[in-house]
C-alpha positions as CSV (number, residue, x, y, z in Angstrom):
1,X,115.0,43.9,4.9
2,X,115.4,43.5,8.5
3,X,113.0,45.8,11.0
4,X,114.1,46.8,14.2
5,X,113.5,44.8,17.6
6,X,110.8,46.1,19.5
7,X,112.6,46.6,22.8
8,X,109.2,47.6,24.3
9,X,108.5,46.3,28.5
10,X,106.2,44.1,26.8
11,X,107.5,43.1,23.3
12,X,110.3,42.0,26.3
13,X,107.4,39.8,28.2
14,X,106.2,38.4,25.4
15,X,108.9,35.7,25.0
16,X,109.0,34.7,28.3
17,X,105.1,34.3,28.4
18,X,104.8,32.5,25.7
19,X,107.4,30.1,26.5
20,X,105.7,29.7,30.1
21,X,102.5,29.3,28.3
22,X,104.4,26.5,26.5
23,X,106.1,24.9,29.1
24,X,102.6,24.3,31.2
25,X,100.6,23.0,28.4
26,X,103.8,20.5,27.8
27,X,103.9,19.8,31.8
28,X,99.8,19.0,31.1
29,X,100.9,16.4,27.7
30,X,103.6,14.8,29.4
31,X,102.3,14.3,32.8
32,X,99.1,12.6,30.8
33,X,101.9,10.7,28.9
34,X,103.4,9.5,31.8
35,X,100.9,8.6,34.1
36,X,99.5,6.6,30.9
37,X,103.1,4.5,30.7
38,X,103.3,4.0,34.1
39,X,99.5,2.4,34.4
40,X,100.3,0.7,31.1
41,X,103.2,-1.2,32.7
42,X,101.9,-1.8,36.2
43,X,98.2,-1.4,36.7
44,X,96.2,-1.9,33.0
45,X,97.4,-5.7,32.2
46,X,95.1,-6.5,35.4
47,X,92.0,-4.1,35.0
48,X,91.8,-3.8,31.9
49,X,93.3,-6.5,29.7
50,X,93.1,-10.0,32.2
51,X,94.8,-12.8,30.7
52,X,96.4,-16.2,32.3
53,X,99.4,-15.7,30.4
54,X,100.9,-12.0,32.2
55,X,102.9,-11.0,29.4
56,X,100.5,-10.7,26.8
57,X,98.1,-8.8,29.3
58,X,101.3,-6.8,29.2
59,X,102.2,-6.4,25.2
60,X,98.2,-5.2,24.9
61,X,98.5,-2.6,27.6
62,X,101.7,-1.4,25.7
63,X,99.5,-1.7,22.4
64,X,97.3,0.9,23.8
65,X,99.8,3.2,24.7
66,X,100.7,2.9,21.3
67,X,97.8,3.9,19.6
68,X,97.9,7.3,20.8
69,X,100.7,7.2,18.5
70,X,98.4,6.9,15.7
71,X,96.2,9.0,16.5
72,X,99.0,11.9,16.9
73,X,99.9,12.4,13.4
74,X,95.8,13.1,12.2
75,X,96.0,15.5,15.1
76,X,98.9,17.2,13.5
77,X,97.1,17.0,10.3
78,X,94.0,18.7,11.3
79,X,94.8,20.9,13.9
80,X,98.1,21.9,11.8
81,X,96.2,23.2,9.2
82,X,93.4,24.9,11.1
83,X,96.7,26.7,13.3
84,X,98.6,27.7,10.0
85,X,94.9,29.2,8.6
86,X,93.2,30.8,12.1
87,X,96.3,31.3,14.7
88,X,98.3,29.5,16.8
89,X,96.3,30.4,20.0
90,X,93.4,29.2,19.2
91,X,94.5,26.1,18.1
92,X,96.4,25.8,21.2
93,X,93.6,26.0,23.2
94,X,91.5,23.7,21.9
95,X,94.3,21.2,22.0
96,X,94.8,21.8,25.8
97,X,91.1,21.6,26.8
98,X,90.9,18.4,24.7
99,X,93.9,15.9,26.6
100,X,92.7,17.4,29.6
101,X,89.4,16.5,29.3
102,X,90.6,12.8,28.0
103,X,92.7,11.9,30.8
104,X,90.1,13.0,33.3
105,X,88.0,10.5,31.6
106,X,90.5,7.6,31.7
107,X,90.3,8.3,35.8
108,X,86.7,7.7,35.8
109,X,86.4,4.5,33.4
110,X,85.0,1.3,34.3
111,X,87.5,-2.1,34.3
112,X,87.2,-5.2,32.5
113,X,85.7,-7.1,35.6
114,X,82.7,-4.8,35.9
115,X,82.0,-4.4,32.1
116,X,83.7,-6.5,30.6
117,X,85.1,-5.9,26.8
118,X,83.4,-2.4,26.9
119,X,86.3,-1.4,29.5
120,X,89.1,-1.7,27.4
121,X,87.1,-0.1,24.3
122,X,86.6,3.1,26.2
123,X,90.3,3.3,27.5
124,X,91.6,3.1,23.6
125,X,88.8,5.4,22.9
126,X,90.4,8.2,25.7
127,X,94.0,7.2,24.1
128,X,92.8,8.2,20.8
129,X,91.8,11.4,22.4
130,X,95.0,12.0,24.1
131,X,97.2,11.5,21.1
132,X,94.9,13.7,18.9
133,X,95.5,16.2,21.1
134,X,98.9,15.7,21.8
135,X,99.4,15.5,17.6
136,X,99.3,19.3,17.5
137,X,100.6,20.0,21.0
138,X,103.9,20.5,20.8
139,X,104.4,21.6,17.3
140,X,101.9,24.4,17.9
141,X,104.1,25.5,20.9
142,X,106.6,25.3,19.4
143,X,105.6,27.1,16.8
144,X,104.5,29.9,18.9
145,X,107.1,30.1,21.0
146,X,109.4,30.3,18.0
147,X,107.5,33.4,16.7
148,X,107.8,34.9,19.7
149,X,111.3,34.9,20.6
150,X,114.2,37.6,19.9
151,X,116.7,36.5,17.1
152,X,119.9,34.4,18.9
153,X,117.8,33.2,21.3
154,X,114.9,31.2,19.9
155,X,116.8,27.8,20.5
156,X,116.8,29.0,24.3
157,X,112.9,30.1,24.9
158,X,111.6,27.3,22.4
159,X,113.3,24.7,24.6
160,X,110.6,25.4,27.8
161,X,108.3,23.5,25.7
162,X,110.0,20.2,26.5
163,X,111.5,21.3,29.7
164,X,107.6,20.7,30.7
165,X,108.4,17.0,29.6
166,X,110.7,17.2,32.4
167,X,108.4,18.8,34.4
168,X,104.9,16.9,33.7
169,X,107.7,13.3,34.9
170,X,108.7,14.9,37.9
171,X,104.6,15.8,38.9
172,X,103.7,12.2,37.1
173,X,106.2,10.1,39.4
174,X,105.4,12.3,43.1
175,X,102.0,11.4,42.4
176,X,102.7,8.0,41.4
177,X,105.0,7.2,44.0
178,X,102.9,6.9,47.4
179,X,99.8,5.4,44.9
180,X,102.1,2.2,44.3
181,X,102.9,2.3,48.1
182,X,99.2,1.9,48.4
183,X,98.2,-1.9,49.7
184,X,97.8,-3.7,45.9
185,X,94.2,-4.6,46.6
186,X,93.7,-0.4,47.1
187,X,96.3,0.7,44.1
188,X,94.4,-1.6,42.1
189,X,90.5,-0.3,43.0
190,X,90.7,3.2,43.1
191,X,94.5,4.7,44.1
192,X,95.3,4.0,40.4
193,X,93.0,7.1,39.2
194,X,94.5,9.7,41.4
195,X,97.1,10.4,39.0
196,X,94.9,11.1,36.1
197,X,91.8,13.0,38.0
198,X,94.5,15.5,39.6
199,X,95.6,16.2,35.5
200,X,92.5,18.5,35.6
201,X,94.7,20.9,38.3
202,X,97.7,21.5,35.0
203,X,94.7,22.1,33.0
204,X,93.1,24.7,34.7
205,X,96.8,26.9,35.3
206,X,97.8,26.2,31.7
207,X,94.8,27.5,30.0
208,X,94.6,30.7,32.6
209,X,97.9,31.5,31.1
210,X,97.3,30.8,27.3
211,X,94.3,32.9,27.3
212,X,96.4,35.8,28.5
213,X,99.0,35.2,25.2
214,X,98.7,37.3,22.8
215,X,98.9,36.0,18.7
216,X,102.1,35.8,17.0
217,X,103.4,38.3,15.1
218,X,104.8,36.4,12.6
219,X,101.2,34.9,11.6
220,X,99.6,38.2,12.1
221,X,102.1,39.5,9.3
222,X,101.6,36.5,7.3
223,X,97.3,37.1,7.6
224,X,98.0,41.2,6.7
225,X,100.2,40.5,3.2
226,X,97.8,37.4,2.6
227,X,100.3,35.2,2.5
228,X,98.3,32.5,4.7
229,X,98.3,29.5,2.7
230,X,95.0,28.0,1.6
231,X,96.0,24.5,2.2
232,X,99.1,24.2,4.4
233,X,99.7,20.2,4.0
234,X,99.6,20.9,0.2
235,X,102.0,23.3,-0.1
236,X,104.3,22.0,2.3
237,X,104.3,18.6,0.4
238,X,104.8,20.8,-3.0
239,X,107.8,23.3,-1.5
240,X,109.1,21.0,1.0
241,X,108.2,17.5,1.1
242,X,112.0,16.4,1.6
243,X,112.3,18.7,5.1
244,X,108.9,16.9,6.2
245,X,110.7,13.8,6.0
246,X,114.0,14.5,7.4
247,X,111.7,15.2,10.3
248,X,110.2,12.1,10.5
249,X,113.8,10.2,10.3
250,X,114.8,12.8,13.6
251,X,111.7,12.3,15.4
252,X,112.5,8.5,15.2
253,X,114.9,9.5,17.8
254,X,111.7,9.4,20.3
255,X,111.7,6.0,20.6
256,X,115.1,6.1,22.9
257,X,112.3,8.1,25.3
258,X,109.6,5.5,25.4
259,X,111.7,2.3,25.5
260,X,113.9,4.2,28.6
261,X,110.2,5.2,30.5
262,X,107.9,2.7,29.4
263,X,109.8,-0.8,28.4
264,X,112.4,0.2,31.2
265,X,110.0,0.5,34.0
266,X,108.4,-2.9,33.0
267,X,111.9,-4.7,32.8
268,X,113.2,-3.3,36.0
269,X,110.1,-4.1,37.6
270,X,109.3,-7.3,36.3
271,X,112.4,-9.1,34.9
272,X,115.7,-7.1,36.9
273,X,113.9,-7.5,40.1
274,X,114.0,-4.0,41.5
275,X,110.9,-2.1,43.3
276,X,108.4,0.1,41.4
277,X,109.5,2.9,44.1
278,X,112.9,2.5,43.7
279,X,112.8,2.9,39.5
280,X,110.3,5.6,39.4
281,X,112.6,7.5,42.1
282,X,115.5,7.1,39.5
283,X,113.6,7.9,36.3
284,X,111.9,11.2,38.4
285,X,115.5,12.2,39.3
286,X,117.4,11.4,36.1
287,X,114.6,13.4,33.8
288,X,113.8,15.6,36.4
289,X,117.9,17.2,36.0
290,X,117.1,17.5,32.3
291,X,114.8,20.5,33.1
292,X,118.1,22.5,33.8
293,X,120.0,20.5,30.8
294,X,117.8,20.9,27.9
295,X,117.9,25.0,28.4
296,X,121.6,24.8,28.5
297,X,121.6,22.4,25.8
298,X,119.6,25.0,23.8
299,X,121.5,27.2,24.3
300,X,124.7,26.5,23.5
301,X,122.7,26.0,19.8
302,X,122.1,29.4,19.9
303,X,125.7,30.0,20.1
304,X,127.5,27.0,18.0
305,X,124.2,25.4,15.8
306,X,121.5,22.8,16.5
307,X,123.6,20.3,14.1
308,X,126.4,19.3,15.9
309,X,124.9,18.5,19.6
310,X,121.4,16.4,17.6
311,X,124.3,14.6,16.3
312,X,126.3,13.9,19.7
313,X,122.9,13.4,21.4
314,X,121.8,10.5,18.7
315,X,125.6,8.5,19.0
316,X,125.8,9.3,22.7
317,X,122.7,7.6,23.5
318,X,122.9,4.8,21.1
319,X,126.0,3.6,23.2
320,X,124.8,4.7,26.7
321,X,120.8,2.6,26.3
322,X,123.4,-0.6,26.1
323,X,125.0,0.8,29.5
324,X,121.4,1.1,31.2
325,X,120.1,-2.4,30.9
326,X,123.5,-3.4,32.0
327,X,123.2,-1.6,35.0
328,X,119.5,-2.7,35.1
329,X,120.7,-6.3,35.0
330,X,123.4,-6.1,37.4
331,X,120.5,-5.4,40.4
332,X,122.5,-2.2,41.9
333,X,120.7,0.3,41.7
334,X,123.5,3.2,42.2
335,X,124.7,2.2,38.5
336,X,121.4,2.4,37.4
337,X,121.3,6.1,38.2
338,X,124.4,6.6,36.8
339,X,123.8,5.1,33.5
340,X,120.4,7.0,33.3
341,X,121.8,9.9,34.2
342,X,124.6,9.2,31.0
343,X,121.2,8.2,28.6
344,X,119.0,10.7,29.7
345,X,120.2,14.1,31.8
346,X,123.1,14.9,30.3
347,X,122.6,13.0,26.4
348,X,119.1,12.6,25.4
349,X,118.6,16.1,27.3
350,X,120.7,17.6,23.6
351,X,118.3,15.9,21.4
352,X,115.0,17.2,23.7
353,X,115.9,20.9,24.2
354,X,116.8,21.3,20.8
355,X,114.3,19.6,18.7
356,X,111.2,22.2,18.8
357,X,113.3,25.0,17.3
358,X,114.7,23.2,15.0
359,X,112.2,20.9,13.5
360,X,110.3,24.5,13.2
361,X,112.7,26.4,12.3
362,X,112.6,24.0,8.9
363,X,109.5,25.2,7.8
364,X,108.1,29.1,6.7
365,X,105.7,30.6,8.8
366,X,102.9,29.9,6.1
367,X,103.0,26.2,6.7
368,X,105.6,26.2,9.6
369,X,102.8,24.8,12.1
370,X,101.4,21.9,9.5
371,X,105.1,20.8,8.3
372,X,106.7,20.4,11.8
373,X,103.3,18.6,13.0
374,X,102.8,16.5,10.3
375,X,106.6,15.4,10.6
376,X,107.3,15.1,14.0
377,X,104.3,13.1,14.7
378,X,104.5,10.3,11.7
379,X,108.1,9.9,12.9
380,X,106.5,9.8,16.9
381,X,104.4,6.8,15.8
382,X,107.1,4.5,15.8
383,X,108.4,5.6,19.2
384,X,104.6,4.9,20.3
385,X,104.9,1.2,20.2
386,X,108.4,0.7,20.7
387,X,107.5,-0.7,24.0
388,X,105.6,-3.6,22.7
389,X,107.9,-3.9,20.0
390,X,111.0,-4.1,22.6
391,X,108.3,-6.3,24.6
392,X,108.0,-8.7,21.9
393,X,112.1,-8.4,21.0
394,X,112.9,-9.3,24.5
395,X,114.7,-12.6,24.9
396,X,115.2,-15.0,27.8
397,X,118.2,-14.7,30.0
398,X,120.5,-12.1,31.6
399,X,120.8,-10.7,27.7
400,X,117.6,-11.2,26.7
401,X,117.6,-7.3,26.7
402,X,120.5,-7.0,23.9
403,X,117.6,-6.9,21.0
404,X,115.9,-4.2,22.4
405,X,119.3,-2.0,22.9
406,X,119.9,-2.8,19.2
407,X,116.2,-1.6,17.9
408,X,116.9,1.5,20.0
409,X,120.2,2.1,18.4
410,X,119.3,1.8,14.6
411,X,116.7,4.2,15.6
412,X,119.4,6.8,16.7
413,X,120.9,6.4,13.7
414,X,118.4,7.1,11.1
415,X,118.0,9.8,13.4
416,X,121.5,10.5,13.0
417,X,121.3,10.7,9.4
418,X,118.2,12.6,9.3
419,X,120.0,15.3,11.8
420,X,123.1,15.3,8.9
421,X,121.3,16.1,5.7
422,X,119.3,18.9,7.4
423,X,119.9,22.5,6.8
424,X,121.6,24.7,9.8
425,X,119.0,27.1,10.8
426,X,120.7,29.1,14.1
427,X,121.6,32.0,12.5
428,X,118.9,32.4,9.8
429,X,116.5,35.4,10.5
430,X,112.8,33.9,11.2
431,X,111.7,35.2,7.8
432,X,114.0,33.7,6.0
433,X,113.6,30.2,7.3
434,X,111.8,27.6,4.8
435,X,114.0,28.7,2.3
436,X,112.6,26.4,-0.2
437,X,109.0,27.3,0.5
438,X,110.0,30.8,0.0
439,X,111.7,30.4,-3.3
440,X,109.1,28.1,-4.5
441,X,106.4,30.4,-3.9
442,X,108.6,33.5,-5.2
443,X,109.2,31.8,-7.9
444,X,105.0,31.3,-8.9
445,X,104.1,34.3,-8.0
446,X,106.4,35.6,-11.2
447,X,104.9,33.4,-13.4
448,X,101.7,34.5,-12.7
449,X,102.5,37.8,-13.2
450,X,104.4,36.9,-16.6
451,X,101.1,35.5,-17.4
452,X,98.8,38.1,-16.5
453,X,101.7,40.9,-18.2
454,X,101.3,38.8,-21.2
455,X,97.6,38.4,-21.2
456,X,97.4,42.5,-20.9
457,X,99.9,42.9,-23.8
458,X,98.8,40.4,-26.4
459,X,97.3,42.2,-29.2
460,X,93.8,41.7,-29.8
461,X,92.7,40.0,-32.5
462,X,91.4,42.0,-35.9
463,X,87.3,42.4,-36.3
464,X,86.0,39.8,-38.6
465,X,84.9,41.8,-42.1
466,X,82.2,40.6,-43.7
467,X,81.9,41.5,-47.7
């Protein structure tokens, strides 16, 4: 039984709030995450990880960026479960203050030469940080934007959450920009923390507007009928273990991300020859577009399914990452844009603004917020050190990049498969999604009330007589 839409003013607002709510505090993950990458591959193998030989000052700076990675799936663990049992918006919160508060840290911390071992300790510490926060991030805005958006349109409003990805590269690289213009001895001593104090500025405005978001409706219903389940990660394990890890093979898809934005930037910088300005200026551009693609990307879903363009995204950019470091190699940097425009505005843009309503729409609103978290972070990990992985694949020569193109396209296409075997959700009304949650649990609620029919009707036994 369907209800009516509330066309209310502000059952109207609600959507668009949320999914501006959602947008910011992705703007706020991704700005972290990119600053991060960018000081991983040009300013952290000095200050924080000294070694005569450069490139394995280079693979540990790319370690640490990976171990956010880790640190992102107990995130999703433990905030998904306290979000599917208390609310979305207050888990949300929490999350925000958290990163925040972790990358204002990292812009304060000491470097090797003035403390020596304790320097690097400290900046893993704040990357644990980051990526525990970042663990429940998106998958609780997602969630919430999900449950707040009309029916035919959720693909569209849930996409805002990674048009902020867009958004938090754009603010990363203008910030980043005139700091590696800096002289290197001033880049190196302080201009390298501007990027991460001025994170506390996306903060502020994203928690002002989360505060001002009301709960969703779909958990509110869920907490009225007692349907909240007691243990989220058990249950979705039970009911629907398999669509956890269908996620896991999609999110795999990440790594096409990180090995464009991190291991690109280092290759371009330090093996290809071209300027830090000059690559940052094309990565700010190229991902910068896929704020207006990954909305229209969405939705079209809306309109012809979330299947078909995951799957064009995942083959499209398994063919165009081989175009980019041919362009990267051939030193002009007018093909460059081109082929990241290919890989990442117009391709990886139909994997990004797709993803966070469709990994949630997988899962029933019981234990949607634990299922897509746990997921989409264990699948993230690999994407987390696919730098260092691509740093260590990388071979001498012109071609020395071919490995890394390969890694990235077997990753597309597990993805690929994942993407195939996973049910089409675009035209499924919100309370019917998780199907097999919802017949699982249908399905134990009659037995118990078999049982407890039976228990009421057995006979009771006869009175012992005693001669």
């Amino acid at each position: 039984m369907h209800t009516a839409p509330d066309s209310s003013p502000a059952a109207r607002k609600t959507p668009r709030k949320a999914a501006l709510a959602s947008f910011l505090g992705s703007t706020l993950e991704y700005y972290d995450f990119f600053i991060y990458g960018t000081a991983a591959a040009l300013v952290f193998p000095h200050l924080f990880f000294p070694s005569a030989d450069p490139a394995i000052g280079l693979v540990a700076a790319f370690a640490t960026f990976g171990v956010a990675y880790v640190a992102r799936p107990v995130g999703g663990l433990v905030m998904g479960h306290f979000g599917d049992k208390l609310g979305r918006k207050k888990i949300l919160l929490l999350t925000l203050g958290i990163m925040g508060l972790a990358s204002l840290g990292i812009g304060f911390l000491p470097t090797y030469e003035q403390v020596g071992v304790w320097a690097p300790i400290l900046l893993v510490a704040g990357r644990l940080a980051q990526g525990f926060s970042a663990g429940a991030e998106s998958a609780g805005a997602s969630t919430l934007t999900l449950e707040h958006s009309p029916e035919g349109r959720r693909g569209f409003f849930t996409s805002f959450v990674m048009t902020g990805y867009a958004s938090g590269m754009v603010l990363a690289t203008l910030v980043f920009v005139p700091v590696t213009a800096l002289p290197q001895e001033a880049m190196m001593s302080w201009g390298w923390r501007i990027p991460f104090l001025l994170s506390i500025v996306v903060l502020g405005i994203a928690y002002w507007v989360r505060t001002h978001l009301d709960e969703t409706p779909v958990f509110e219903a869920a907490q009225e009928q007692q349907r909240v389940a007691p243990m989220p990660v058990k249950e979705v394990l039970k009911f629907q273990g398999a669509d956890v890890l269908r996620v896991v093979g999609m999110s795999i898809m990440s790594v096409m991300q990180t090995v464009f934005t991190v291991f690109g930037l280092a290759y371009a910088t330090s093996t290809a020859g071209f300027d830090r300005a000059s690559i940052l200026t094309v990565n700010a551009i190229a991902i910068g577009l896929s704020m207006f693609a990954m909305p229209l990307a969405a939705k079209l879903s809306d309109r012809i399914g979330r299947r078909p363009l995951l799957l064009s995204a995942a083959i499209g950019c398994s063919v165009t990452i081989f175009l980019y470091f041919v362009a990267l190699s051939s030193g002009n940097i007018v093909l460059v844009f081109l082929a990241a425009f290919l890989n990442m505005t117009v391709l990886y843009s139909g994997f990004n603004g797709i993803w966070p309503s469709f990994f949630a729409e997988q899962f029933a609103a019981p234990v949607r917020y634990t299922g897509m978290a746990m997921g989409n972070q264990l699948g993230l990990v690999l994407a987390g050190f696919a730098p260092m992985i691509a740093g260590m694949l990388l071979a001498p020569g012109v071609t020395g990049w071919v490995p890394v193109a390969v890694f990235a396209t077997v990753c597309m296409l597990i993805a690929a498969v994942s993407v195939y075997f996973s049910r089409e959700t675009y035209r499924t009304p919100i309370e019917e999604l998780g199907g097999p949650y919802l017949a699982g649990t249908a399905r134990r609620r009659e037995l118990l009330a078999e049982a407890e029919t039976a228990g009421q009707q057995q006979p009771a036994r006869p009175a012992l007589q005693l001669p």
